[in-house]
N, CA, C and O of each residue as an XYZ file, in Angstrom:
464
protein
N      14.115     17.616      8.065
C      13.547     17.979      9.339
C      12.850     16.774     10.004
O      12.781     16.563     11.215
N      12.222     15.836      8.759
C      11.325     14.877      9.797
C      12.421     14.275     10.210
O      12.442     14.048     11.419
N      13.732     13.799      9.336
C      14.854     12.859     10.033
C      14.983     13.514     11.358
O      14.435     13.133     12.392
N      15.755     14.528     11.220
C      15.594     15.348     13.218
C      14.815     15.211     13.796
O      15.253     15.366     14.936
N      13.716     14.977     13.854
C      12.283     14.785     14.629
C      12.562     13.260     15.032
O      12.840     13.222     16.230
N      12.586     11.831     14.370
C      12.719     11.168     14.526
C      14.146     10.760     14.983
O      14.015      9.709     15.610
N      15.145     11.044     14.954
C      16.197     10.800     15.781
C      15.802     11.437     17.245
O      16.392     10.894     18.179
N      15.146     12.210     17.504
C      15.113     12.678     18.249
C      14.174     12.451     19.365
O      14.447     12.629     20.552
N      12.747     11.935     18.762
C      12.295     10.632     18.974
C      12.799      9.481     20.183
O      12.696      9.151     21.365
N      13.457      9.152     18.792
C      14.033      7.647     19.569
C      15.423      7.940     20.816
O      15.831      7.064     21.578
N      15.844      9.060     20.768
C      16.704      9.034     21.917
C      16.202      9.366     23.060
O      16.785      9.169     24.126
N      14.802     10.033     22.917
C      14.006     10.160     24.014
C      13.207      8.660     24.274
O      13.078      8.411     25.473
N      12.750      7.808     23.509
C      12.371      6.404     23.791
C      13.705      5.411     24.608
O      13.576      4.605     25.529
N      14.684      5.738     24.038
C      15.827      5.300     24.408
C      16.056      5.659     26.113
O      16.476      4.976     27.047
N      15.663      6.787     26.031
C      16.079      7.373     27.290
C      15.029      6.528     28.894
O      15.318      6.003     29.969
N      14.230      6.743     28.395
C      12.527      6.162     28.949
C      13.169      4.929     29.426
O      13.450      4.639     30.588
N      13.409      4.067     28.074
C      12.835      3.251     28.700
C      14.441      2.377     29.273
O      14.380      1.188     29.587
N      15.450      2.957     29.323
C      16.774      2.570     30.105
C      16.382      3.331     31.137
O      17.360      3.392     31.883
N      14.941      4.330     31.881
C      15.064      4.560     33.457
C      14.154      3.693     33.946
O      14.315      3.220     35.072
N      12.752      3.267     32.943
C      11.925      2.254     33.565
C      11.989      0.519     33.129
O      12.288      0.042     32.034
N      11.610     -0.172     34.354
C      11.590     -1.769     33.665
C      10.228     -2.040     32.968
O       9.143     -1.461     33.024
N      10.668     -3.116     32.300
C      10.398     -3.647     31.498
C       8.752     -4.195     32.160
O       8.015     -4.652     31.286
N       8.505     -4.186     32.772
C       7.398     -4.538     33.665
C       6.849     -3.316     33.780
O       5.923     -3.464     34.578
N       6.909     -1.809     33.319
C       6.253     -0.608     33.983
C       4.807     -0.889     33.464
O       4.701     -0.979     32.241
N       4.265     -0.962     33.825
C       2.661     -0.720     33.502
C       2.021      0.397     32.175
O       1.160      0.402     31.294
N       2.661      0.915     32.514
C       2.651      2.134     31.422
C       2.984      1.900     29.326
O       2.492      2.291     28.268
N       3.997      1.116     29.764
C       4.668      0.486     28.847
C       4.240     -1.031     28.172
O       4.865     -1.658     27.318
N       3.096     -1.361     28.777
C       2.402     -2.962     28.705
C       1.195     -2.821     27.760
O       0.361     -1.943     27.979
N       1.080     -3.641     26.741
C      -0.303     -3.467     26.359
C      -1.480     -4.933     27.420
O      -1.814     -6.111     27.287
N      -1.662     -3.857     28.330
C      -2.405     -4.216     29.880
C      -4.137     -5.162     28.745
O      -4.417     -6.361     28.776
N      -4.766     -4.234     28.073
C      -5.638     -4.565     27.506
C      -5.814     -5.777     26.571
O      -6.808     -6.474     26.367
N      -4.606     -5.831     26.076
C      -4.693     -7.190     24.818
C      -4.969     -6.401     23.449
O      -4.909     -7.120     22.451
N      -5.323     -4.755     23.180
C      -5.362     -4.362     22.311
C      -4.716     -4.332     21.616
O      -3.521     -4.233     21.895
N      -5.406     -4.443     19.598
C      -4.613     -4.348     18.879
C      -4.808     -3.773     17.646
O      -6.008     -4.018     17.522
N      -4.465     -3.122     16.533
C      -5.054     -2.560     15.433
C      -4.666     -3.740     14.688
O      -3.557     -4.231     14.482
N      -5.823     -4.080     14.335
C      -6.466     -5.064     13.103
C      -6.869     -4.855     12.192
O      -6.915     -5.602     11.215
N      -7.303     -3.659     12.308
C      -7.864     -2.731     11.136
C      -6.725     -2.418      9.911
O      -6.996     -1.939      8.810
N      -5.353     -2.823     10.411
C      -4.141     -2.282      9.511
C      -4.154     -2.791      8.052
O      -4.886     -3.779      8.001
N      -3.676     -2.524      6.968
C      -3.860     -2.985      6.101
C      -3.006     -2.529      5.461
O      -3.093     -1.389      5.005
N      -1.374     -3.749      5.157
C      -0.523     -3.232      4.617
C      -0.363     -3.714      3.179
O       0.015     -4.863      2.947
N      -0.743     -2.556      1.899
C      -0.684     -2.972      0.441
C       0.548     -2.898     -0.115
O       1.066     -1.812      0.146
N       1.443     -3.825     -0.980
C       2.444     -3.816     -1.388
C       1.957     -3.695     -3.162
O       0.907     -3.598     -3.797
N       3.322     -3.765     -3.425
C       3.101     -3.598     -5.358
C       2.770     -4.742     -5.612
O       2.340     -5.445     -4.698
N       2.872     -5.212     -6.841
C       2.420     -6.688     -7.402
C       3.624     -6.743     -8.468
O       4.195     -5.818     -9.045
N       3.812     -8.082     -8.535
C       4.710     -8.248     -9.476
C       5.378     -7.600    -10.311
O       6.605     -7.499    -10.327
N       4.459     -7.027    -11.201
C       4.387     -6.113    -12.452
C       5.403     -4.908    -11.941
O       6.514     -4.576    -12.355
N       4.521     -4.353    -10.806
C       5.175     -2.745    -10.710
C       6.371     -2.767     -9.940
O       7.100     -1.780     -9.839
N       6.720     -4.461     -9.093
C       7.893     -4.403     -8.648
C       9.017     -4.560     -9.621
O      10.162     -4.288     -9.260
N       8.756     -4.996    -10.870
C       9.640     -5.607    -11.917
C       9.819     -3.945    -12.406
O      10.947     -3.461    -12.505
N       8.694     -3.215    -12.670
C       9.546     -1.952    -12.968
C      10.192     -1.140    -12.335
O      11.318     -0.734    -12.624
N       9.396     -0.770    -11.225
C      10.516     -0.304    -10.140
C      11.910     -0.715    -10.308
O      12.603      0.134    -10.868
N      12.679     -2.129     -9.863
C      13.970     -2.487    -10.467
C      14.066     -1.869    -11.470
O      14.747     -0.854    -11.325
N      13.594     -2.059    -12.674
C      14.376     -1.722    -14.106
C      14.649     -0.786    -13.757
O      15.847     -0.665    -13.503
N      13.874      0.269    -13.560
C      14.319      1.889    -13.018
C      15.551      1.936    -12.525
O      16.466      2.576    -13.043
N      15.628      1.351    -11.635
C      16.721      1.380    -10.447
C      17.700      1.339    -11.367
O      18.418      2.255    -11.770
N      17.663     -0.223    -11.778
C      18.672     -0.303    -12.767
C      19.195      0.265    -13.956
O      20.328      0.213    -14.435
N      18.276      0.752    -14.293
C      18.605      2.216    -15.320
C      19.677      3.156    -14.466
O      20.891      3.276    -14.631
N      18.930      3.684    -13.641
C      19.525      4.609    -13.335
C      20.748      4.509    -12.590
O      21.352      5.467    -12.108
N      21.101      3.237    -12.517
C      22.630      2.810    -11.653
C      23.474      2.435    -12.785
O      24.608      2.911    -12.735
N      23.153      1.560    -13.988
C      23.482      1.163    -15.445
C      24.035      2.784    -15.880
O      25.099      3.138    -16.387
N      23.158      3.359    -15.567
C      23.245      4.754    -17.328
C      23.291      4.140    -18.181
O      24.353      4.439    -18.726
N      22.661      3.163    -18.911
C      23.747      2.691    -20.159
C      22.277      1.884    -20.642
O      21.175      1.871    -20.093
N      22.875      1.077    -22.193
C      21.437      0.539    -22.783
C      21.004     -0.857    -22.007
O      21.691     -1.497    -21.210
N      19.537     -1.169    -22.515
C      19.001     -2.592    -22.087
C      20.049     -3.289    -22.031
O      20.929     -2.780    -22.724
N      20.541     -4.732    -21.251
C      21.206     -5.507    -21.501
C      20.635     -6.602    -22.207
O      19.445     -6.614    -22.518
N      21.574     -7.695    -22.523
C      21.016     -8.412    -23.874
C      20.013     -9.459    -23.082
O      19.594     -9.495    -21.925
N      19.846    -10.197    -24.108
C      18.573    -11.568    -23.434
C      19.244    -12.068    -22.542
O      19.605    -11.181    -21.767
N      19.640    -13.162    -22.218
C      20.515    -13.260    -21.203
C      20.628    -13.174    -19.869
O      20.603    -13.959    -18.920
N      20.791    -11.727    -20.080
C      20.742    -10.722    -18.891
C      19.740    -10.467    -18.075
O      19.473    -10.294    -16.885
N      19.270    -10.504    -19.147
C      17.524     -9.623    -18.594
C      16.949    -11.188    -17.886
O      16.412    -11.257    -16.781
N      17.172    -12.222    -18.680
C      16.224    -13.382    -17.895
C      16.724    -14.258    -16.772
O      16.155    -15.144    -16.135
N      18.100    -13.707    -16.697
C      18.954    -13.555    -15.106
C      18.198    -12.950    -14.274
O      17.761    -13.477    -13.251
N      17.940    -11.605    -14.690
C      17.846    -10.427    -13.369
C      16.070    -10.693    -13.231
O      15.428    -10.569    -12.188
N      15.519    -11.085    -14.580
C      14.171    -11.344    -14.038
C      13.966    -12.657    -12.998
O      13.127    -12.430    -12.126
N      14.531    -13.866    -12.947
C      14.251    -14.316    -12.364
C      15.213    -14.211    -10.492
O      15.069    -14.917     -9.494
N      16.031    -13.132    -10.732
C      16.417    -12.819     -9.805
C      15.623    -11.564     -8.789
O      15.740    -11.390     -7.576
N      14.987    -10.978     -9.564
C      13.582     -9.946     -9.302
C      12.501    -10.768     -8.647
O      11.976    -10.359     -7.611
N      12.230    -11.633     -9.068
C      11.163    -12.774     -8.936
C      11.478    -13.179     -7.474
O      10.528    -13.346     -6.709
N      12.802    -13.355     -7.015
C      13.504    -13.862     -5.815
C      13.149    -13.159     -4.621
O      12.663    -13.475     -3.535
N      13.576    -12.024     -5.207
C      13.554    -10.517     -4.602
C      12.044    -10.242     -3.967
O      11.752     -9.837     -2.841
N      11.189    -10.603     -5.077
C       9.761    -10.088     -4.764
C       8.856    -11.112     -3.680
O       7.905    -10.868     -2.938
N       9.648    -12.392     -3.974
C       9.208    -13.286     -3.108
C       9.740    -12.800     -1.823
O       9.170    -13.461     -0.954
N      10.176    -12.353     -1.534
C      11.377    -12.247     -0.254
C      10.669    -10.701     -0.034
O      10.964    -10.252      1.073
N      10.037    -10.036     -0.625
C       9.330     -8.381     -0.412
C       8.057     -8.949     -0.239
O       7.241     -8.104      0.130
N       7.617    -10.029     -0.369
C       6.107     -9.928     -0.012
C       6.248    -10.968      1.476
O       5.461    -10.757      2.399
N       7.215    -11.984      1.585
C       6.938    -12.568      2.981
C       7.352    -11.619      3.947
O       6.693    -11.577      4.987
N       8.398    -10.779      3.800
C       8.864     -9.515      4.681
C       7.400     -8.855      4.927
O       6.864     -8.996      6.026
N       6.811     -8.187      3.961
C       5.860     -7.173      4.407
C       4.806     -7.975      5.255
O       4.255     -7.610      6.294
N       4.662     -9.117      4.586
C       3.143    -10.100      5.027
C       3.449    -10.011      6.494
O       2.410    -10.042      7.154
N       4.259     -9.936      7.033
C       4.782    -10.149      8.614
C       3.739     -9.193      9.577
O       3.512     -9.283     10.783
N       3.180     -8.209      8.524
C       2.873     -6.765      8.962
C       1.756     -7.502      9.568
O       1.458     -7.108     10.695
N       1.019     -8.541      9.063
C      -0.251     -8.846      9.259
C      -0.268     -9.511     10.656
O      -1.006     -9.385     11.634
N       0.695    -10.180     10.418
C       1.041    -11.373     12.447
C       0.962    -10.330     13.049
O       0.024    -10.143     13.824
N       1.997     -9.324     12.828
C       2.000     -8.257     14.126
C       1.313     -7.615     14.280
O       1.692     -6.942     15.239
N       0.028     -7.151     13.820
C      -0.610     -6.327     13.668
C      -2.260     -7.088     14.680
O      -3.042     -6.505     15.431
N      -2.224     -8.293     14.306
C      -2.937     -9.010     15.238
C      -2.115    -10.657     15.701
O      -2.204    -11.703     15.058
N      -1.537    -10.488     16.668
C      -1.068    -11.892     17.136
C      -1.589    -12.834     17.781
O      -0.789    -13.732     18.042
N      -2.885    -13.024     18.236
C      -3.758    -14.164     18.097
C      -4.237    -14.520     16.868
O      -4.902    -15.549     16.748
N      -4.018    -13.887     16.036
C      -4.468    -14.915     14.529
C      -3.032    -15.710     14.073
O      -3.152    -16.319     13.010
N      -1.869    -15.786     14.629
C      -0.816    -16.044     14.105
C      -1.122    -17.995     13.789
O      -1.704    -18.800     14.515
N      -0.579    -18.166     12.689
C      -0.255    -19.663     12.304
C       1.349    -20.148     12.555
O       2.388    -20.227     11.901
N       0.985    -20.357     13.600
C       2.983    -20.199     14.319
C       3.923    -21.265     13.271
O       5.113    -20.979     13.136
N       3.534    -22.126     12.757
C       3.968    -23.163     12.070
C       4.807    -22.487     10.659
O       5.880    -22.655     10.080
N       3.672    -21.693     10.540
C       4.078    -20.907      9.194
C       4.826    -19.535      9.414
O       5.768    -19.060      8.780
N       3.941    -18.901     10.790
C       4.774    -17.881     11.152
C       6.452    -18.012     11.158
O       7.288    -17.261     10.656
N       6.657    -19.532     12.091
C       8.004    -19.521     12.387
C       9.003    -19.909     10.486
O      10.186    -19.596     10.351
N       8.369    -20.431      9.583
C       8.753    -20.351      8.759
C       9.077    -19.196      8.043
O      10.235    -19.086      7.641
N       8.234    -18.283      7.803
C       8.616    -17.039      7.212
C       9.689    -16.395      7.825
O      10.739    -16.053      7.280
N       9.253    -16.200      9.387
C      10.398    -15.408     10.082
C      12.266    -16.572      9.823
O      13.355    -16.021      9.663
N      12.172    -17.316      9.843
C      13.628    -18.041      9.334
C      14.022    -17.888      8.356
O      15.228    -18.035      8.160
N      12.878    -17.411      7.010
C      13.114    -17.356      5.896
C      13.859    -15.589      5.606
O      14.851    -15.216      4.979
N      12.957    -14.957      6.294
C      14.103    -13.669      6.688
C      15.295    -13.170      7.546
O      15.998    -12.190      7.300
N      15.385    -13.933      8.490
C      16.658    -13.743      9.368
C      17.559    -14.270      8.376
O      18.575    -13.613      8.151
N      17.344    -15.458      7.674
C      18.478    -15.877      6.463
C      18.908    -15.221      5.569
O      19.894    -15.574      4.922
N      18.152    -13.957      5.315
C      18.763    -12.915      4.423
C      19.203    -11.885      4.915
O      19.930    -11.088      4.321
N      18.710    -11.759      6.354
C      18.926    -10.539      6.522
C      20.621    -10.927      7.722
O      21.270     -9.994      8.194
């Protein structure tokens, strides 16, 4: 039901804002306001490394894989997590964009368009 709600949503945003420009007043943050207050917590290492295993369990069915394996996918997890924490950190620029460090900003953001 929430999926229906939210499709439904956005075809009404969709709709909006293909009748008004891009200039409507309505549609501007006129004030400069911003929630700063946001505070986006991610997992930490640890619980992202299990999360995967999970995953991987449950896509595997099957036993641990050997050493090897495991110190493949860990340092491929490691990759992963690096790449899950500059993604989320983004939350923080946008959330207030006069604190942005554009130098670094523009680094992170290249560092995700490259994966994505």
């Amino acid at each position: 039901k929430k999926q229906c709600g939210g499709e439904w949503a956005g075809r009404i945003l969709l709709s909006v804002a293909s009748v008004f420009p891009l200039s409507e007043r309505s549609g501007m943050n006129v004030l400069g306001s911003f929630h700063i207050d946001n505070v986006t917590t991610y997992e930490t290492l640890d619980e992202f490394q299990a999360h995967e295993a999970q995953e991987m369990a449950k896509q595997n069915n099957k036993a641990t894989p050997g050493q090897h394996q495991s110190s493949m996918k860990m340092a491929k997890t490691e990759k992963e997590y690096a790449f899950y924490q500059t993604f989320w950190g983004m939350q923080k620029d946008f959330s207030d964009p006069n604190q942005i460090n554009f130098p670094d900003f523009i680094e992170r953001m290249q560092t995700i368009l490259a994966v994505l």
